[in-house]
OpenMM code with the backbone's topology and positions (N, CA, C; nanometers):
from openmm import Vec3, app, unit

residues = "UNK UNK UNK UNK UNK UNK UNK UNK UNK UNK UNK UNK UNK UNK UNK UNK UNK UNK UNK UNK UNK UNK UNK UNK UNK UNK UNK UNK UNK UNK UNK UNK UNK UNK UNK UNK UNK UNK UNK UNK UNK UNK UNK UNK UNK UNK UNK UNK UNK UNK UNK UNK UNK UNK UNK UNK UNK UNK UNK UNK UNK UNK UNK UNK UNK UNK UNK UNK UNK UNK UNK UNK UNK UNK UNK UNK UNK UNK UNK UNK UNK UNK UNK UNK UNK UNK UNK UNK UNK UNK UNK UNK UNK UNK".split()
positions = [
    Vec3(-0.3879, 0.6789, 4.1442),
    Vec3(-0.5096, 0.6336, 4.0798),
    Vec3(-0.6186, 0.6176, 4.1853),
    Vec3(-0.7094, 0.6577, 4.1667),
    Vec3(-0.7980, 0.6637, 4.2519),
    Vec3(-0.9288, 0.5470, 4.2119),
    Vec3(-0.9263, 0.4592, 4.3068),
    Vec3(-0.9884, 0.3050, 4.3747),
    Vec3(-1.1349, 0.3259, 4.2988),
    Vec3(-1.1902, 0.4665, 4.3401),
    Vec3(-1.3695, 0.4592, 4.3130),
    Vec3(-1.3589, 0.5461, 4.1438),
    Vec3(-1.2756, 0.4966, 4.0855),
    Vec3(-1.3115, 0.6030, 3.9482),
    Vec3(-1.4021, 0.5811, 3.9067),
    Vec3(-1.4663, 0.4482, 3.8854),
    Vec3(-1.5500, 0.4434, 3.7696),
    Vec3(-1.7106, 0.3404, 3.8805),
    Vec3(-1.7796, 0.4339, 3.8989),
    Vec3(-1.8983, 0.4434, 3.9548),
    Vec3(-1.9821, 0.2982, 3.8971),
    Vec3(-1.9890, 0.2712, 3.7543),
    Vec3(-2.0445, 0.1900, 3.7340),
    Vec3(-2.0149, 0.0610, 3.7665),
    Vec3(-1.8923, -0.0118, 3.7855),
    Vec3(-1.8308, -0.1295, 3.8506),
    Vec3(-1.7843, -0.1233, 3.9499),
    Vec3(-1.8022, -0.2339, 4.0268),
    Vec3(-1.8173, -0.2735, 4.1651),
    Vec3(-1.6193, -0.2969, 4.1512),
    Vec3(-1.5557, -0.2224, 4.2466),
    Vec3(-1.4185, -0.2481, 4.2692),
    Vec3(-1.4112, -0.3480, 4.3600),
    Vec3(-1.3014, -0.4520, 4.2969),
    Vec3(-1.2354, -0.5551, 4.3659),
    Vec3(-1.1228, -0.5054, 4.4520),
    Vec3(-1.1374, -0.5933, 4.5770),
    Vec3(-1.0389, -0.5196, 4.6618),
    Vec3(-0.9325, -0.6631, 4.6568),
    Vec3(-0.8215, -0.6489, 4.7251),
    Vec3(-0.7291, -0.7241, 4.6956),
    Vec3(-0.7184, -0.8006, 4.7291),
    Vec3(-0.8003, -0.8796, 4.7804),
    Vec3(-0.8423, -1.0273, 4.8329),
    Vec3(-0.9000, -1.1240, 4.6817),
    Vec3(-1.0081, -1.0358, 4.6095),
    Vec3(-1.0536, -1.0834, 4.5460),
    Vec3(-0.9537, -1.1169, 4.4282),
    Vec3(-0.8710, -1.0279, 4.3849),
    Vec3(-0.7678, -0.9544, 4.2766),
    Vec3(-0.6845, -1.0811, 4.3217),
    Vec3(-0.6640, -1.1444, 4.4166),
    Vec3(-0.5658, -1.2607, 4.4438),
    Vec3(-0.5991, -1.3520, 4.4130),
    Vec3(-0.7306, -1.3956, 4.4613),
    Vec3(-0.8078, -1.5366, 4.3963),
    Vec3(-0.8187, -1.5064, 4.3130),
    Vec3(-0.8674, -1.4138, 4.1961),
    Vec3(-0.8255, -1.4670, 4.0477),
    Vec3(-0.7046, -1.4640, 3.9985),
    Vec3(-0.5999, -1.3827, 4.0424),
    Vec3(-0.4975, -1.4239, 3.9875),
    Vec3(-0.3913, -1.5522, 4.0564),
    Vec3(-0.4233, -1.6170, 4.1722),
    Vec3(-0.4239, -1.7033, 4.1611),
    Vec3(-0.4199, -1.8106, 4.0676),
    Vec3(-0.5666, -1.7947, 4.0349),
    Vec3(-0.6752, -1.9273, 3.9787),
    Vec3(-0.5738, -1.9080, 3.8073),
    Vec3(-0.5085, -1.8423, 3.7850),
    Vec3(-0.4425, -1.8573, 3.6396),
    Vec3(-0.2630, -1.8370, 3.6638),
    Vec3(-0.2201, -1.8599, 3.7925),
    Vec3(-0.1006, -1.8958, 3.8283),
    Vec3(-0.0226, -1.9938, 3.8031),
    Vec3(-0.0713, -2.0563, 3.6376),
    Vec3(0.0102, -2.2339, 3.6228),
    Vec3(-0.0158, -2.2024, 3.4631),
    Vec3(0.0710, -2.2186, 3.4185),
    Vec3(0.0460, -2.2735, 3.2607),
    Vec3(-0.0375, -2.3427, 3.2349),
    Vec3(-0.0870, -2.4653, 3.2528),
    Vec3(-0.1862, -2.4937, 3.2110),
    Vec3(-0.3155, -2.4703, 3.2367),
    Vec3(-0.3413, -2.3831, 3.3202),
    Vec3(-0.4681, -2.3439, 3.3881),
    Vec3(-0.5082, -2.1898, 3.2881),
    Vec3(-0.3587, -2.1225, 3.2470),
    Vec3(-0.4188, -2.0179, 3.1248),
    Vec3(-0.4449, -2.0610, 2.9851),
    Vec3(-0.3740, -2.1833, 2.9769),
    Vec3(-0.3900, -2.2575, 2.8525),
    Vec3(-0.5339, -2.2877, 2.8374),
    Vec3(-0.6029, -2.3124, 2.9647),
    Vec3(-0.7130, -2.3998, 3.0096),
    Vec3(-0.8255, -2.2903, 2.9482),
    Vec3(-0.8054, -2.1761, 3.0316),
    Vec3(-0.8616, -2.0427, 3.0194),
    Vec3(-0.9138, -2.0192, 2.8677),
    Vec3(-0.7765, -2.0225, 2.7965),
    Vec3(-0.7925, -1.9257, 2.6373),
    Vec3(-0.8611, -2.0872, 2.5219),
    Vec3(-0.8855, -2.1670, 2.5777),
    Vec3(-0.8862, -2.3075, 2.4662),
    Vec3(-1.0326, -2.3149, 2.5496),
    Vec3(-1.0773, -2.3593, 2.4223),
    Vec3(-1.2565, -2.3924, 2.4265),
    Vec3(-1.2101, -2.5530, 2.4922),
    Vec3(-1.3449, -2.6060, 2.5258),
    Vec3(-1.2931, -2.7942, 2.5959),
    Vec3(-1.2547, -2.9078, 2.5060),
    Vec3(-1.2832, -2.8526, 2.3587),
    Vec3(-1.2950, -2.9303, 2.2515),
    Vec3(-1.0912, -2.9620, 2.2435),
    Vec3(-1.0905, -2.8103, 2.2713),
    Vec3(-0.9596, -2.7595, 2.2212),
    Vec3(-0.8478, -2.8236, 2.2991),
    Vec3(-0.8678, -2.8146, 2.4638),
    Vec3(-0.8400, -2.8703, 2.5428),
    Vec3(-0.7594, -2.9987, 2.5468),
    Vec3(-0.9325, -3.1045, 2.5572),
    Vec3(-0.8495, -3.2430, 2.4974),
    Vec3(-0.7269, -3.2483, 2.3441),
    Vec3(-0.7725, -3.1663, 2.2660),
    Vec3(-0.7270, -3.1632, 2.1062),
    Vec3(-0.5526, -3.1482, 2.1956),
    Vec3(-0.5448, -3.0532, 2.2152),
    Vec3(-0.4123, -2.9736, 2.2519),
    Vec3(-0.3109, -2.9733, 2.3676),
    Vec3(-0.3643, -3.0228, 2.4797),
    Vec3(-0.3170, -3.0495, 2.6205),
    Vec3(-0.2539, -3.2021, 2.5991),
    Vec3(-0.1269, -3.1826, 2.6552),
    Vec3(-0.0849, -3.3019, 2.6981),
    Vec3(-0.0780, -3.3642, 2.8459),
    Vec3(-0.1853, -3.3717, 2.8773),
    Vec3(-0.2101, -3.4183, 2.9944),
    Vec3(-0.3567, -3.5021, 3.0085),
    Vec3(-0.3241, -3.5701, 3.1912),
    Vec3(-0.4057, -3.6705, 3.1681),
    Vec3(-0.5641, -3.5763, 3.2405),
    Vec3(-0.6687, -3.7101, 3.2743),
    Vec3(-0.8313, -3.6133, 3.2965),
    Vec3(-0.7673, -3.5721, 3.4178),
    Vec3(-0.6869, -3.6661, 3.5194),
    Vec3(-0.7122, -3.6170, 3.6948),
    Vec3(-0.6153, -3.4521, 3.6930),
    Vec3(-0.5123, -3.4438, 3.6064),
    Vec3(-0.4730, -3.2896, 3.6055),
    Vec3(-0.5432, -3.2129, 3.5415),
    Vec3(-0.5968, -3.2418, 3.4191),
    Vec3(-0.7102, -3.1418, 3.3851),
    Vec3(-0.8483, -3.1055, 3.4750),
    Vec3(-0.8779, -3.2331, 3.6052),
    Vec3(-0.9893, -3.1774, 3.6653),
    Vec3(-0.9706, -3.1247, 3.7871),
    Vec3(-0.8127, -3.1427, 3.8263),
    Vec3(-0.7660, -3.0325, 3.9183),
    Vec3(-0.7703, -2.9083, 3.8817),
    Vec3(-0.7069, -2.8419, 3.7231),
    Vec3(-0.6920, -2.7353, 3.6930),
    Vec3(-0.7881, -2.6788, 3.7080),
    Vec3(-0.9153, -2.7514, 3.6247),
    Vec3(-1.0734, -2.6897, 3.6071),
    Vec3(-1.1302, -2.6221, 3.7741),
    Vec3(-1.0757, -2.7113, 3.8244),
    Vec3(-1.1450, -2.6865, 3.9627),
    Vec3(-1.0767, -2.5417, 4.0575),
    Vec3(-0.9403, -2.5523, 4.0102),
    Vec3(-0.8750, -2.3944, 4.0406),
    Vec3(-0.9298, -2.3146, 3.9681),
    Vec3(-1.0042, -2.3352, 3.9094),
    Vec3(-1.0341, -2.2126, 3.8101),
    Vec3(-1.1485, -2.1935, 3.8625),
    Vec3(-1.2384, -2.2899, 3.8705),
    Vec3(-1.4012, -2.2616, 3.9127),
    Vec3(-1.3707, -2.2092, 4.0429),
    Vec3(-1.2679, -2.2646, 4.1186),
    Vec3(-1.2499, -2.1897, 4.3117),
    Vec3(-1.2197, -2.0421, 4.2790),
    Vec3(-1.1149, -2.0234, 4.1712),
    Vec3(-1.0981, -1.8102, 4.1551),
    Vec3(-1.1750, -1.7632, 4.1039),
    Vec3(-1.3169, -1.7912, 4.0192),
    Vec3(-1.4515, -1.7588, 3.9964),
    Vec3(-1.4006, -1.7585, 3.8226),
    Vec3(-1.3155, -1.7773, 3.7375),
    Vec3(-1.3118, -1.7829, 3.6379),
    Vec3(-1.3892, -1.8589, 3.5360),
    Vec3(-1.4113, -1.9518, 3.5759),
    Vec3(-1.4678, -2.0694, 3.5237),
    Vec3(-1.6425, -2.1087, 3.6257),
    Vec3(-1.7150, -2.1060, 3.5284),
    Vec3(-1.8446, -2.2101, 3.6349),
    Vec3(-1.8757, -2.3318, 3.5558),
    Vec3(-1.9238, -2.4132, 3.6908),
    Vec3(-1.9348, -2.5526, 3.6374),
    Vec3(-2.0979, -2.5896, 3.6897),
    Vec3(-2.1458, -2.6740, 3.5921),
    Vec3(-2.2807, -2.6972, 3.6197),
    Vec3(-2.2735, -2.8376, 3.6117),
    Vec3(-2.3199, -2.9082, 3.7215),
    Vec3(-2.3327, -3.0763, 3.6669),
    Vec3(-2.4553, -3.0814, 3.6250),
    Vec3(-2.4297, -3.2336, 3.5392),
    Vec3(-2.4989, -3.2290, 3.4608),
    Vec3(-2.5316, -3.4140, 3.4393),
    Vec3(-2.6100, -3.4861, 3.5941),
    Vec3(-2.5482, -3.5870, 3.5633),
    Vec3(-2.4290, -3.6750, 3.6058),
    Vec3(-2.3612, -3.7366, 3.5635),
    Vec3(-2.2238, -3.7862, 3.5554),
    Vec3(-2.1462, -3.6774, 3.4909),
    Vec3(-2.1708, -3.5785, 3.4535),
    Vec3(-2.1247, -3.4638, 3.3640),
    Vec3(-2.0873, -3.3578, 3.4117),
    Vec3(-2.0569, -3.2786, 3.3896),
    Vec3(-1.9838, -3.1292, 3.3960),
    Vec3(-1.9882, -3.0454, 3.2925),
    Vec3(-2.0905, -2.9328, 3.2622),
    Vec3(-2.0451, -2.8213, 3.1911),
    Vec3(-1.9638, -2.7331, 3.2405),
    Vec3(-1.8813, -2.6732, 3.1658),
    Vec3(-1.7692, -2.5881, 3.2291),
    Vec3(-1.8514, -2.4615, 3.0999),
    Vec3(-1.7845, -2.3076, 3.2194),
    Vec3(-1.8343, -2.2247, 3.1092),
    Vec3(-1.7723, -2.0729, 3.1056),
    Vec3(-1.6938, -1.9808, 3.1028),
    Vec3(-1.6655, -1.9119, 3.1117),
    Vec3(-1.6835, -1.7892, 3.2180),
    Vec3(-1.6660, -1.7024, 3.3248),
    Vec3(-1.7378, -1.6190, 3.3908),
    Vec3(-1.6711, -1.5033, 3.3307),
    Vec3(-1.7692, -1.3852, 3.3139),
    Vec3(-1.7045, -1.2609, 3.2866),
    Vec3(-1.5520, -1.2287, 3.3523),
    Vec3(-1.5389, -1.2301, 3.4535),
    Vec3(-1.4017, -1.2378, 3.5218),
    Vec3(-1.3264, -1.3236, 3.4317),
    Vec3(-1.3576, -1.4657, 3.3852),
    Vec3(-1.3154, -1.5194, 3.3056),
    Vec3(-1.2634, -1.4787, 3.1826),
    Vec3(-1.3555, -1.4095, 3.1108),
    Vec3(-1.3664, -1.3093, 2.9913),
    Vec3(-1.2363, -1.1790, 2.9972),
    Vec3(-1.2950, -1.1636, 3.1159),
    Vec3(-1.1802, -1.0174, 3.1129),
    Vec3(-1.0292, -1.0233, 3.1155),
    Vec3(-1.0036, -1.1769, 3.2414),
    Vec3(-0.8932, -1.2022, 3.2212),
    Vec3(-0.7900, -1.2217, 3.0892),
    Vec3(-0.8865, -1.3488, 2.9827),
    Vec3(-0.8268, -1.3612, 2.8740),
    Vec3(-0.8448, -1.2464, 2.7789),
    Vec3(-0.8699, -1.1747, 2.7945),
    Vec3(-0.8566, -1.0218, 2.7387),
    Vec3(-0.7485, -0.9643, 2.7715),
    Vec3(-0.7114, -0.9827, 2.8804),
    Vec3(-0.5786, -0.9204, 2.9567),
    Vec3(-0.4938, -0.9969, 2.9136),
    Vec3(-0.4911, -1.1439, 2.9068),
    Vec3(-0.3568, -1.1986, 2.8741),
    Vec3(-0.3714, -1.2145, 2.8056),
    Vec3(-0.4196, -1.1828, 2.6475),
    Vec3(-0.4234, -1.1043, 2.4937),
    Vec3(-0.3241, -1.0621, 2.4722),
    Vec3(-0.4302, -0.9683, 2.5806),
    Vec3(-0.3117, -0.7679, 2.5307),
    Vec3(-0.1949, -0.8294, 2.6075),
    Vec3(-0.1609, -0.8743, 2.7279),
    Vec3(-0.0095, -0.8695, 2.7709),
    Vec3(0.0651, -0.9228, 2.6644),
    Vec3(0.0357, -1.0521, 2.6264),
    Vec3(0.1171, -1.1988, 2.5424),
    Vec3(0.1785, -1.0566, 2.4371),
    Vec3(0.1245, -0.9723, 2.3603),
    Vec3(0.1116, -0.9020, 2.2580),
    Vec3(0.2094, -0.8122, 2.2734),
    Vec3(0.2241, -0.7076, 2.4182),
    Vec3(0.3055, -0.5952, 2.4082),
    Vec3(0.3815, -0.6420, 2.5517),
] * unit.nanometer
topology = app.Topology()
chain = topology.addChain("A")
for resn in residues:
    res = topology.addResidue(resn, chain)
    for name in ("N", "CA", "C"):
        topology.addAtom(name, app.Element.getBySymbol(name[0]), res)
């Protein structure tokens, strides 16, 4: 397979390809991934200080961005983000 096929996207080399797959190396961090924040609290059995570790592996492999906001935190999806749970879609599936 050849690295430069597709001209229009910028290829990740395998440094990068590690930090994100990293950043979704834990069950709850893909759980974290595919569940909106609503969903999160709804569904996670866990407490805030492991959920704001997870969040934070995620925002370090670029999956996740976080904007403060305040005493606050928006968390928000990054395309990398996007693509991943696209991928672990289709895997979970076939």
């Amino acid at each position: 397979m050849n690295l430069n096929q597709n001209k229009n996207h910028k290829t990740k080399n395998s440094r990068q390809l590690e930090k994100h797959f990293k950043g979704i190396s834990n069950h709850r961090r893909i759980d974290m991934l595919m569940l909106t924040l609503d969903q999160i609290c709804e569904n996670l059995d866990c407490n805030y200080q492991t959920l704001a570790e997870h969040s934070s592996r995620l925002v370090r492999a670029g999956l996740v961005s976080k904007k403060k906001m305040g005493n606050n935190a928006e968390h928000s999806i990054t395309p990398y983000g996007k693509k991943i749970c696209k991928f672990i879609e289709d895997f979970r599936w076939n």
